[in-house]
PASEFI-89922 format. One record per residue: x, y, z of N, C-alpha, C, O, CB in turn. Coordinates in steps of 0.001 Angstrom, whole numbers, plus 500000, padded with zeros to 6 digits. Glycine has a CB too. Layout:
<atoms>
XYZXYZXYZXYZXYZ;...
</atoms>
This chain:
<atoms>
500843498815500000500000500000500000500883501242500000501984501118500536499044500002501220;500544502469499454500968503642499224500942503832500611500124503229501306500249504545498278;502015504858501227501992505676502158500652506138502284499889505801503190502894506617501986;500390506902501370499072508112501195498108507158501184497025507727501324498949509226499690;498011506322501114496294505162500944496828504323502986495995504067503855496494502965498542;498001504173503088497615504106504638497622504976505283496840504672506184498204503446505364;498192506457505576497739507632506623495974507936506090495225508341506979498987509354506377;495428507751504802493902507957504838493168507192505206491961507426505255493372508176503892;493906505642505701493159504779506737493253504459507697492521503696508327492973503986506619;494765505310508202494717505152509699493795506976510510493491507113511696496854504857510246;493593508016509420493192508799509443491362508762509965490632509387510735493715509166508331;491254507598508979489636507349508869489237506530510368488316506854511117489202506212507283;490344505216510599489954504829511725489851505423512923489152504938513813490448504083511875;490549506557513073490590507257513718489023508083514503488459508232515587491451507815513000;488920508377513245487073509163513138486104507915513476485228508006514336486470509862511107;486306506887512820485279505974513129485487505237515050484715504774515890485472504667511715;486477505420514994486864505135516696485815505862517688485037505387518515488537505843517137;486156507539517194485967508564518191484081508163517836483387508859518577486858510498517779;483602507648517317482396507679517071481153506898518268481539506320519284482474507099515713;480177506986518022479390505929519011479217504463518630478752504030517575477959506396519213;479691503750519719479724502075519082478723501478517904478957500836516880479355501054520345;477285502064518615476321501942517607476603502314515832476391501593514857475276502835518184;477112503610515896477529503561514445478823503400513609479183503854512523477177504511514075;479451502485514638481169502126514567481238500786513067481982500637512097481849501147516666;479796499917513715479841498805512842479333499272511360479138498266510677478944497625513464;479041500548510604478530500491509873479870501292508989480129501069507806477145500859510131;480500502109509745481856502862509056483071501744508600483763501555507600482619504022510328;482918501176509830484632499884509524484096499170508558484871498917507635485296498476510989;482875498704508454482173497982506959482360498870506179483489498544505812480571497575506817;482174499594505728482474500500504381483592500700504316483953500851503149481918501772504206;484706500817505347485969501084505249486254499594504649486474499622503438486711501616506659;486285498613505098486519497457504469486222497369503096487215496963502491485918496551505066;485534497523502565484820497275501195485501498444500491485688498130499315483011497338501186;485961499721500770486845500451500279488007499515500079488215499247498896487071501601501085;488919498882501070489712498715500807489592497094500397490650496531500113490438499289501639;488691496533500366488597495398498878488532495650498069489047494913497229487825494604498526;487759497060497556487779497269496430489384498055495937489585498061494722486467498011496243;490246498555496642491368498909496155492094497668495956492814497727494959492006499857496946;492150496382496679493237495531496914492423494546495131493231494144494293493274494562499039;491026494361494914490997494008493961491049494880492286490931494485491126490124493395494329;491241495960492805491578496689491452493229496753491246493739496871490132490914498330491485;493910496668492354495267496360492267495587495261492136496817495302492080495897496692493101;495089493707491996494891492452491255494710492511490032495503492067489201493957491770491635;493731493022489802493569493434488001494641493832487427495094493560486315492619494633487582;495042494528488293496177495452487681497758495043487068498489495702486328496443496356488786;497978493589487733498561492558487238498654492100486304499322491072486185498412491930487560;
</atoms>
């Protein structure tokens, strides 16, 4: 991973931390699926 693609996800976890538990599970899911979708466009990319 780029430098710049991990400080914007240790950036993001950050925010989703400070958040209320209740809406913790719905950010780290989208954060995930962000970063499947980078790790499989960088497969393609092969």
């Amino acid at each position: 991973m780029s430098e710049d693609l991990v400080s914007q996800v240790k950036t993001e976890v950050e925010r989703i931390v400070a958040l209320p538990l209740d809406q913790q599970v719905n950010d780290f899911a989208a954060l995930r699926d962000e970063l499947e979708s980078v790790l499989n466009d960088s497969d393609s990319n092969r």
